[in-house]
C-alpha positions as semicolon CSV with decimal commas, in nm:
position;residue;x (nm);y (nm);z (nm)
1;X;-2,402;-4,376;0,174
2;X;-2,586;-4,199;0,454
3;X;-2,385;-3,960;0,678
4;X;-2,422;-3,906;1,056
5;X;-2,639;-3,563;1,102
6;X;-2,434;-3,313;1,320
7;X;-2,740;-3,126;1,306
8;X;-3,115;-3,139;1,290
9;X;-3,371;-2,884;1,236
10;X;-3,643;-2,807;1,515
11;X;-3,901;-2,987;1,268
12;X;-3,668;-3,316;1,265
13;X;-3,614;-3,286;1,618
14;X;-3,969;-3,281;1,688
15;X;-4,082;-3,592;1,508
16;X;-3,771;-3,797;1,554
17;X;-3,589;-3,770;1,856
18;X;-3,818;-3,516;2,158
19;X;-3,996;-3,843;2,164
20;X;-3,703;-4,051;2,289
21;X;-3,567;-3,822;2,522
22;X;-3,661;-3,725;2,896
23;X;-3,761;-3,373;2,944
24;X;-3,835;-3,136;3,297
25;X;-4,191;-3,279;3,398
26;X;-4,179;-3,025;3,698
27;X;-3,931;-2,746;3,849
28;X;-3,686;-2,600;3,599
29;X;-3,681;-2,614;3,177
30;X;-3,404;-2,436;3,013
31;X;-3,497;-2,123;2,826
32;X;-3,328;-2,236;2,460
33;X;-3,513;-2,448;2,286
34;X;-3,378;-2,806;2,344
35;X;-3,304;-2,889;1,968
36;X;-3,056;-2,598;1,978
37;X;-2,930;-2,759;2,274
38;X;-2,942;-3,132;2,119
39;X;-2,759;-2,968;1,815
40;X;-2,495;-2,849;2,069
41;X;-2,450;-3,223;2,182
42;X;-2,420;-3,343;1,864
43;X;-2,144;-3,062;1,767
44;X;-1,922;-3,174;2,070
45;X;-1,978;-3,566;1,984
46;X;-1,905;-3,467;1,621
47;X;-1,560;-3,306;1,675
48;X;-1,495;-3,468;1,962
49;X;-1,401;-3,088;2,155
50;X;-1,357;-3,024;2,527
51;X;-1,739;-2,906;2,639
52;X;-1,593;-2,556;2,717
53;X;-1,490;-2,524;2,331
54;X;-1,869;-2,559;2,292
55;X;-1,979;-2,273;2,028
56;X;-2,278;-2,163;2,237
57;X;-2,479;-1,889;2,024
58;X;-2,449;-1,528;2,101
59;X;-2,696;-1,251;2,114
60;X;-2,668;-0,926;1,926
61;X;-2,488;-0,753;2,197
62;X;-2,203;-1,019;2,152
63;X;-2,323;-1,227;2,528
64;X;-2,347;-1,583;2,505
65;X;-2,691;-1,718;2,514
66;X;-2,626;-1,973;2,745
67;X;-2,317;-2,185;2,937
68;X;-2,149;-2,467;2,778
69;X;-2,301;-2,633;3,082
70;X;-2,633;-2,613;2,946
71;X;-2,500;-2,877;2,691
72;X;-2,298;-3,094;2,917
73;X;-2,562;-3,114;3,131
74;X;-2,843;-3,261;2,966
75;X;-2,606;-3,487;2,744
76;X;-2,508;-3,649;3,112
77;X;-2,863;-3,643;3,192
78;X;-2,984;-3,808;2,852
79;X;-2,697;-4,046;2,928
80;X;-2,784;-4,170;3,282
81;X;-3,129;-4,207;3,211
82;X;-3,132;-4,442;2,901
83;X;-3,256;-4,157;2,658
84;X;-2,982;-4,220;2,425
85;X;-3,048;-4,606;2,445
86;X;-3,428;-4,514;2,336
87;X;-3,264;-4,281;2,064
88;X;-3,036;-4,568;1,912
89;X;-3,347;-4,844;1,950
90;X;-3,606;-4,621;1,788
91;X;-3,346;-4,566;1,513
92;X;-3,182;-4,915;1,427
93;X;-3,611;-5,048;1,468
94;X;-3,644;-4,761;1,159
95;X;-3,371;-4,893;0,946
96;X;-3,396;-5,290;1,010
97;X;-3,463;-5,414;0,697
98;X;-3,174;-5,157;0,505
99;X;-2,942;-5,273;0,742
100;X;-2,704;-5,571;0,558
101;X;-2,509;-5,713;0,827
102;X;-2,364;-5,999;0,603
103;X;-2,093;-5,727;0,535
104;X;-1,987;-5,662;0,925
105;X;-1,676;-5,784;1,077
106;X;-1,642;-5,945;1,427
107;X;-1,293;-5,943;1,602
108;X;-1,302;-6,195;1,819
């Protein structure tokens, strides 16, 4: 049985998922690359930890590389503006035909 990723390498971000997401056309980009930030995301959906328990990576000198804000923000942004819905489509379009849904459950 497949497992959920909790995180990707910049390759797999690259070919599966920068596609789906929205990224700064004009005006400000972050300086860390955004699959380090996308593996951020999926660390605090993972665990399920407040977004200032983020563990944000650290330079040699010991100073954090960037805010847990960096994180939070662009997961809200990804949110609002349907990335993650183009994330979830692109993926369940992928697996259609290994997906056996005669074994799901309905509560109804």
């Amino acid at each position: 049985m497949a497992t959920i990723p909790v995180e990707l390498t910049e390759e797999q971000f690259n070919t599966h998922i920068k596609p789906h997401l929205s990224t700064a056309k004009r005006g400000y980009e972050s300086k860390r690359p955004l699959f380090q930030i996308f593996n951020l995301v999926l660390h605090n959906l993972h665990t399920g930890s407040q977004w200032e328990e983020t563990p944000v990576p650290h330079d040699a000198a010991g100073r954090p590389l960037m805010s847990w804000q960096v994180p939070r923000y662009h997961f809200y942004k990804w949110s609002k503006d349907g990335s993650f819905e183009r994330l979830f489509q692109a993926g369940v379009l992928k697996i259609k035909y290994e997906l056996n849904l005669s074994i799901l459950n309905f509560d109804g």
